[in-house]
DOMI-149674 format. One line per 5 residues: number of its first residue (from 1); their letters; for each residue x, y, z of N, C-alpha, C, O. Coordinates in Angstrom, 3 decimals, decimal comma. Layout:
REM residues N
NUM) a) X Y Z X Y Z X Y Z X Y Z | ...
//
This chain:
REM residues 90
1) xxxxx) 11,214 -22,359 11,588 11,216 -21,037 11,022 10,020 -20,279 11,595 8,834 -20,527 11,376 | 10,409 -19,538 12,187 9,437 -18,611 12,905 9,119 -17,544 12,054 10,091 -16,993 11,537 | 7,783 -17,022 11,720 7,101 -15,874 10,950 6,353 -14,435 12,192 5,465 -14,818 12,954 | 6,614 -13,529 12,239 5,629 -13,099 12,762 4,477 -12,195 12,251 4,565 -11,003 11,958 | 3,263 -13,077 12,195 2,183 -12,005 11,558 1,527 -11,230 12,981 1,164 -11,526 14,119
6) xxxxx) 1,650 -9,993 12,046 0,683 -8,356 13,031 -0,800 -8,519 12,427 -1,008 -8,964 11,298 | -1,524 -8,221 13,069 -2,946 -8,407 12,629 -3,353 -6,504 13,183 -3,283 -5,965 14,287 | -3,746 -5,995 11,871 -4,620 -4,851 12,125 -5,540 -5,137 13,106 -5,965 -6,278 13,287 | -5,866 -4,212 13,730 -6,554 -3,762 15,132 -8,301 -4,169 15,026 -9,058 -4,374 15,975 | -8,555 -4,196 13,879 -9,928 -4,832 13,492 -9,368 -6,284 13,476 -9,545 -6,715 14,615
11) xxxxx) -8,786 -7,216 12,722 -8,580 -8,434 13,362 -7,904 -8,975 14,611 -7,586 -10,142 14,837 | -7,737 -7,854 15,414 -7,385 -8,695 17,116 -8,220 -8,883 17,126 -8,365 -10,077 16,862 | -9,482 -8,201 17,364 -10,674 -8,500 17,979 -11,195 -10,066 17,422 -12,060 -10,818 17,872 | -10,702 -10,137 16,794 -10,863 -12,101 16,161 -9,955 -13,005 16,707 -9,999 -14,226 16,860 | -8,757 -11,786 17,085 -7,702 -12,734 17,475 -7,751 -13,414 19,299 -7,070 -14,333 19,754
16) xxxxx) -8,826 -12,547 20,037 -8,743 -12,721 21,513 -7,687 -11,863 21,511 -6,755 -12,309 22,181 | -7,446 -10,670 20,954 -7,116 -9,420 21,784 -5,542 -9,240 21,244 -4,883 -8,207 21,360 | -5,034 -10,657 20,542 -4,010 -10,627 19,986 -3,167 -9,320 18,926 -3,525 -9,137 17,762 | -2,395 -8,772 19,374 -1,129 -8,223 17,952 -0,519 -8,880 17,289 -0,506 -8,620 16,086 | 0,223 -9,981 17,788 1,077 -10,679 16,615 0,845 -12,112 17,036 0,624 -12,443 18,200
21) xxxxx) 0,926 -13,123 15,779 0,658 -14,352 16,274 1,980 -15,061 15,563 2,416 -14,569 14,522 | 2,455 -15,948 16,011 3,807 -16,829 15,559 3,015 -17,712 14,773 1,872 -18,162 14,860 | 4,288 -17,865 13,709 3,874 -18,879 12,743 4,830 -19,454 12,004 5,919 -18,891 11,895 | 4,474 -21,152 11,127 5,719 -21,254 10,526 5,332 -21,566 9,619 4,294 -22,225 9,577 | 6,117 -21,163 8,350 5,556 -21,188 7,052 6,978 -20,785 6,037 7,944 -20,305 6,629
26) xxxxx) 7,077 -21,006 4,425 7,654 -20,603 4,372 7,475 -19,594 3,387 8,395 -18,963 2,865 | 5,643 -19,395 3,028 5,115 -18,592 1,392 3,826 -17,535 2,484 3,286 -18,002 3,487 | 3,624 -16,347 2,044 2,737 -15,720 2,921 1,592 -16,482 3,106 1,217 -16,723 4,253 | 0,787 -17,029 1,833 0,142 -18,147 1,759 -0,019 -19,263 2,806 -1,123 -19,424 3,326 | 0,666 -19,775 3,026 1,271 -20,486 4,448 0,823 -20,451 5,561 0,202 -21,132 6,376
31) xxxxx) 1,527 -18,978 5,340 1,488 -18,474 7,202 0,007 -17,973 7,469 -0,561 -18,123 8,551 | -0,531 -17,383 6,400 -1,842 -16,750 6,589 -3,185 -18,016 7,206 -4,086 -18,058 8,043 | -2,560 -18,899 6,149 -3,557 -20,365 6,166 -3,273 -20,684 7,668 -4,320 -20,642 8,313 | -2,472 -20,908 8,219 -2,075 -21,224 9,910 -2,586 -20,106 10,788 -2,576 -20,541 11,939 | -2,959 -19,057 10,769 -3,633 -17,795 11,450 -5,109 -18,345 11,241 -5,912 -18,601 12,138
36) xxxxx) -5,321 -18,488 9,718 -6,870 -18,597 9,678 -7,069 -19,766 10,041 -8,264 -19,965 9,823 | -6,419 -21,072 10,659 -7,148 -22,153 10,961 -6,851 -22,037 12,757 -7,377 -22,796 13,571 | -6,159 -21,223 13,013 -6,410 -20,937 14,899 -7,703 -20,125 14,711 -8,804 -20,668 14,806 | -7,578 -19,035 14,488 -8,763 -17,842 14,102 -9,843 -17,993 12,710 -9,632 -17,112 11,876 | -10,525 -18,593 12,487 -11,334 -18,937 11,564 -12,231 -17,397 11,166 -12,452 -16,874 10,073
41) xxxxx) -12,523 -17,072 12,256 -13,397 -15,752 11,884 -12,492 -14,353 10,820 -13,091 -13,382 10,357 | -11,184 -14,585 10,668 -10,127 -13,311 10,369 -10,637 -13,731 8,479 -11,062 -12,952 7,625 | -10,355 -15,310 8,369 -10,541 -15,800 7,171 -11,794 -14,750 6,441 -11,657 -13,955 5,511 | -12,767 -15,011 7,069 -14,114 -14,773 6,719 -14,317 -12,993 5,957 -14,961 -12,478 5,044 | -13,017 -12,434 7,331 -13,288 -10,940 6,902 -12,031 -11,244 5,616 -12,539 -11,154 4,498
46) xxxxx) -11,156 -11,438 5,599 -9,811 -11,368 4,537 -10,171 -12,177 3,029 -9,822 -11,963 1,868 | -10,671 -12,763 3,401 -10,720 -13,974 1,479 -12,332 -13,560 1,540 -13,140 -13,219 2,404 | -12,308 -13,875 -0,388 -13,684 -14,134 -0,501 -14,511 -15,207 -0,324 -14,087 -16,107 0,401 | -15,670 -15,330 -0,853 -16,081 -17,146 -1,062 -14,867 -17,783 -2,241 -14,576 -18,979 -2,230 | -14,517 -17,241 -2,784 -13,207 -17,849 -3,787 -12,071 -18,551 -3,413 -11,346 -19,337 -4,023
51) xxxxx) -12,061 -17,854 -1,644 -10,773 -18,248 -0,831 -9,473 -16,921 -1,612 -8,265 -16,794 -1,413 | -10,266 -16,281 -2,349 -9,114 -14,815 -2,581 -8,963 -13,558 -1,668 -10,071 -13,127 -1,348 | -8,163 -13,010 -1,273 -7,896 -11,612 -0,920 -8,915 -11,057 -1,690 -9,247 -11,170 -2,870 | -9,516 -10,146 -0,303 -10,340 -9,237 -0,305 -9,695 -8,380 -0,710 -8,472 -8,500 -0,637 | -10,461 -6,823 -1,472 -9,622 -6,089 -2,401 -9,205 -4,957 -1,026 -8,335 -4,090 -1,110
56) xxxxx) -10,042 -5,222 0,183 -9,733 -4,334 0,969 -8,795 -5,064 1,833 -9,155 -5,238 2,997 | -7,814 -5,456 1,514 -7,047 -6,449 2,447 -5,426 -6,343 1,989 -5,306 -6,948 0,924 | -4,129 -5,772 2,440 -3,111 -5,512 1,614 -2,386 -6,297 3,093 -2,498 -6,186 4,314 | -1,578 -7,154 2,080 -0,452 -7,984 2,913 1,033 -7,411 2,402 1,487 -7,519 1,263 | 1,672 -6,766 3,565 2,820 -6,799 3,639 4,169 -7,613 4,431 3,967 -8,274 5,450
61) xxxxx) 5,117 -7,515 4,014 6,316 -8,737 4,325 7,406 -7,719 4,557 7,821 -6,939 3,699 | 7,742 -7,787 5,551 8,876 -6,814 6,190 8,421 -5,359 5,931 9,380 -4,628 5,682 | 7,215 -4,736 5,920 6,939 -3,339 5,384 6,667 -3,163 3,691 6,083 -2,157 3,287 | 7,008 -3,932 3,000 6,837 -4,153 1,914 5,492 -4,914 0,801 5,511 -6,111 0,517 | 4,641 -4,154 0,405 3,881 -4,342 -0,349 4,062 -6,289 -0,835 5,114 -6,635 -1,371
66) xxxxx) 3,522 -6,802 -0,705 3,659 -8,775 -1,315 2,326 -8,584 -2,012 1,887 -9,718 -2,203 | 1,344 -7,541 -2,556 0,048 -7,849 -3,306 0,501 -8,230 -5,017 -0,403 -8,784 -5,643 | 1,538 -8,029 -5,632 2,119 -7,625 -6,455 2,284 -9,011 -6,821 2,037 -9,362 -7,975 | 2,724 -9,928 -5,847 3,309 -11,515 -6,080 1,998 -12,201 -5,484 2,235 -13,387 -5,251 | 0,761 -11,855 -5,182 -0,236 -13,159 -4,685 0,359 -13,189 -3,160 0,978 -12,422 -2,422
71) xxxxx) -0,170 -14,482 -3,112 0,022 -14,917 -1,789 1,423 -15,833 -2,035 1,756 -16,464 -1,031 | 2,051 -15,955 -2,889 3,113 -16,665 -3,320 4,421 -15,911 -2,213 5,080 -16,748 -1,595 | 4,707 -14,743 -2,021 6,058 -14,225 -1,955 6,582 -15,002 -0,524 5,961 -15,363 0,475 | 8,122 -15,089 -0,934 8,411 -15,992 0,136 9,054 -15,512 1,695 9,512 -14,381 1,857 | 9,029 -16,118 2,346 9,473 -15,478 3,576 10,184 -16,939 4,368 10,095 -18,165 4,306
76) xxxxx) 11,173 -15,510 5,377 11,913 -16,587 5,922 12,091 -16,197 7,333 11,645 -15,122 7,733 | 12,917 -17,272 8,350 13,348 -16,815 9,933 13,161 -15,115 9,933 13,683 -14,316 9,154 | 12,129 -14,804 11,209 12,490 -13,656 11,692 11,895 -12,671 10,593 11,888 -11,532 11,058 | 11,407 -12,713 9,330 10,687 -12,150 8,266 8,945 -12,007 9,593 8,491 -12,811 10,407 | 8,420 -10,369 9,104 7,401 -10,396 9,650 5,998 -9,994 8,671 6,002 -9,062 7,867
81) xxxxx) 4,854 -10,875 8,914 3,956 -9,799 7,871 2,754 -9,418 8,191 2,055 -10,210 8,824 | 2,409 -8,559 7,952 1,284 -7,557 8,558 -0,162 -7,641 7,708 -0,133 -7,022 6,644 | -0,671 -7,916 7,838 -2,021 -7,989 7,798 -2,744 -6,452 7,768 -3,065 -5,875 8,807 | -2,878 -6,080 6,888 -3,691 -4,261 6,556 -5,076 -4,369 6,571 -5,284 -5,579 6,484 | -6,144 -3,785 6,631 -7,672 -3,729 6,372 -7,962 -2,632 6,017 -7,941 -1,757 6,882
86) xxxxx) -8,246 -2,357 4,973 -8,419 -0,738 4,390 -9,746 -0,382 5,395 -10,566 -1,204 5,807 | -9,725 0,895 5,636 -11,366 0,792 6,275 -11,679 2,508 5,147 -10,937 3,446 4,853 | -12,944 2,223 4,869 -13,666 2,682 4,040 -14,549 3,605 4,082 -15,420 2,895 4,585 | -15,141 4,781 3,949 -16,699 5,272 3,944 -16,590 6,811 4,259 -15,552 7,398 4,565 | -17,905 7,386 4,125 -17,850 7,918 3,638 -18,344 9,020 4,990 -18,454 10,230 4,791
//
């Protein structure tokens, strides 16, 4: 089961320049955990020390909001999810 996560343009630069990285998983949870153990540095900006979503951090699943369900919501073949980074200031 192939996933494809998009990584906002602030995490290519973690990714080695990457847009989308393949993954297989079948809970966003999952797939995210398999991004952050190629790319360790994306972790660092996305979870807290808790290992939670950062509040500036919105995961979507086919275009669709998944903050609503955790990292729980499920995904399947060909399902893609995007990785958001609010950016902030003033």
């Amino acid at each position: 089961m192939t996933i494809k996560v998009r990584l906002h343009p602030v995490l290519q630069k973690l990714a080695g320049g990457r847009e989308v990285i393949e993954v297989n998983g079948h809970t966003t949870s999952e797939c995210l955990e398999k991004v952050e153990g190629r790319f360790p540095d994306i972790r660092r900006l996305i979870r807290d020390k808790r290992g939670q979503l950062r509040r500036h951090c919105r995961i979507l699943v086919n275009c669709e909001s998944a903050n609503a369900h955790g990292l729980a919501t499920a995904v399947k073949d060909g399902d893609q999810i995007d990785i958001v980074v609010l950016i902030t200031g003033g």
